[in-house]
Legacy VTK file of the C-alpha trace (Angstrom):
# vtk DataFile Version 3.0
C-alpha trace
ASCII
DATASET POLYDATA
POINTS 125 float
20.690 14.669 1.498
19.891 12.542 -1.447
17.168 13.147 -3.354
15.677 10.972 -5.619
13.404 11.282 -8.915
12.516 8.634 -11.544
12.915 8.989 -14.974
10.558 6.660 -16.595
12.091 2.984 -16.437
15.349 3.962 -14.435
16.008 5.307 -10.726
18.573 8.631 -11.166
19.611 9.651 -7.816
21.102 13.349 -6.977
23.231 14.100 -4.316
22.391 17.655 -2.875
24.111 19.754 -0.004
21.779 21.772 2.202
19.896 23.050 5.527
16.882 21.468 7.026
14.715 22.909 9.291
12.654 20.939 11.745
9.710 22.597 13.235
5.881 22.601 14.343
3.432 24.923 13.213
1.028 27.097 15.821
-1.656 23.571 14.718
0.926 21.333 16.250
1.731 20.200 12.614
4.807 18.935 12.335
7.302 20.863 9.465
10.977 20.105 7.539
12.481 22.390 5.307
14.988 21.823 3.013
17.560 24.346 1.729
19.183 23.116 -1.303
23.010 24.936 -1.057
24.071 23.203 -4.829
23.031 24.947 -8.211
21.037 21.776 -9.254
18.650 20.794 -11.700
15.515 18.354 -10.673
11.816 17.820 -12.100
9.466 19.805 -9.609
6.839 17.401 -7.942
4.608 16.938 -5.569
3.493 13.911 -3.761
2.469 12.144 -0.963
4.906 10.778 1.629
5.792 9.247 4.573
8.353 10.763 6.163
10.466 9.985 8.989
12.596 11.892 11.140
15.182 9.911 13.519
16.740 11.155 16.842
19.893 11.609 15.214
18.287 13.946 12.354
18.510 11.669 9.871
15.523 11.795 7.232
13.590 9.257 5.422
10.727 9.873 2.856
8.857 7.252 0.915
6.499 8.520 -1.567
3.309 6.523 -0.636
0.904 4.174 -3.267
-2.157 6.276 -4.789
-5.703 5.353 -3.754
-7.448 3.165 -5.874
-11.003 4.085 -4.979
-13.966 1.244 -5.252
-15.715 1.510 -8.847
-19.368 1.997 -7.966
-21.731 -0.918 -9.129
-24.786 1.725 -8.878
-25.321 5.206 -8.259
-28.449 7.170 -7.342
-28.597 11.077 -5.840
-26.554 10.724 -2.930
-25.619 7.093 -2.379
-23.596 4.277 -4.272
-23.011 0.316 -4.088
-19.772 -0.524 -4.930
-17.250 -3.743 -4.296
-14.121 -3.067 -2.202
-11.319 -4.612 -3.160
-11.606 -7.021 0.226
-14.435 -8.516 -1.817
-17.486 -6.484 0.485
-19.821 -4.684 -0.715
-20.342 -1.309 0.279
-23.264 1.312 0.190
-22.649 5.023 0.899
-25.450 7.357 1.807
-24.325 11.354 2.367
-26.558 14.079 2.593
-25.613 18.121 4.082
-26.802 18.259 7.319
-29.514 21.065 6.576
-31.137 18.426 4.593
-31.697 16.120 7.565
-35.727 16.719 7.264
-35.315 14.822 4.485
-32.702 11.547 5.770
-35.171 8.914 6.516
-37.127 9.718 2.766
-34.206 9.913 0.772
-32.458 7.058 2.386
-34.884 4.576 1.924
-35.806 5.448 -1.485
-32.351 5.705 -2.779
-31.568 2.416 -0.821
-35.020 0.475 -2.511
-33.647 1.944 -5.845
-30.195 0.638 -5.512
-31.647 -2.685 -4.259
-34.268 -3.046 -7.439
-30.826 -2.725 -9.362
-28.798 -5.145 -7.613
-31.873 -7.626 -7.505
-32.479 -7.441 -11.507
-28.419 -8.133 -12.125
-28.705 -10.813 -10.375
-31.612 -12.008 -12.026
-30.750 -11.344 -15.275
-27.235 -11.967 -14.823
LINES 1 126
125 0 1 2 3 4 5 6 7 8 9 10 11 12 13 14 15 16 17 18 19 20 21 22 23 24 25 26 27 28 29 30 31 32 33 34 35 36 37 38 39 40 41 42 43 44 45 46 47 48 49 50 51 52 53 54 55 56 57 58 59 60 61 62 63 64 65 66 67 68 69 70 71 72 73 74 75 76 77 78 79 80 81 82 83 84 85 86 87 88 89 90 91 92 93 94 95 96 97 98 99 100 101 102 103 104 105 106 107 108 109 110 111 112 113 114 115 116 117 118 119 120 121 122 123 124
């Protein structure tokens, strides 16, 4: 199994001999396990991956891209506007669900709030 790390501008790769496991857990999460049987030396990390796991046991993993959440524009208690990166605009209202006496209140005063803000950008540019 190769496994590979950078190290700041360069790729290094290290060959390592081992055991892999395949299994599921009682979830029905899927699980690999890798036994490293080489006295090697790599940086620890942890990431997220996709990983792929052929028929003939073959495995691939390919570190996947970080999030880049939206900026918010506005915020108020429990909502935001913010523009996605698909050029939309976006307003999030959450609130715990033993606070659902107070939804239709807090929803349209934090949405009037965020739309006072949005309207006085635009007018004053």
């Amino acid at each position: 199994m190769k496994v590979s790390a950078k190290n700041q501008n360069n790729q290094s790769l290290v060959t390592a001999k081992g055991l892999m496991v395949f299994g599921q857990s009682e979830k029905g999460l899927h699980t690999a396990d890798f036994e490293c049987c080489d006295d090697i030396q790599v940086e620890p990390y942890t990431g997220n991956f996709k990983l792929q796991i052929m028929r003939d046991g073959n495995v691939y993993a390919t570190e996947r891209p970080k999030r880049v959440k939206n900026t918010p524009i506005f915020r108020e208690d429990n909502s935001s506007l913010t523009l996605g990166k698909d050029g939309r605009y976006y307003f999030v209202f959450s609130l715990p669900e033993d606070r659902v006496n107070e939804l239709p209140e807090q929803l349209l005063r934090q949405a009037r709030a965020i739309a006072r803000k949005a309207m006085s950008l635009m007018i004053n540019g």
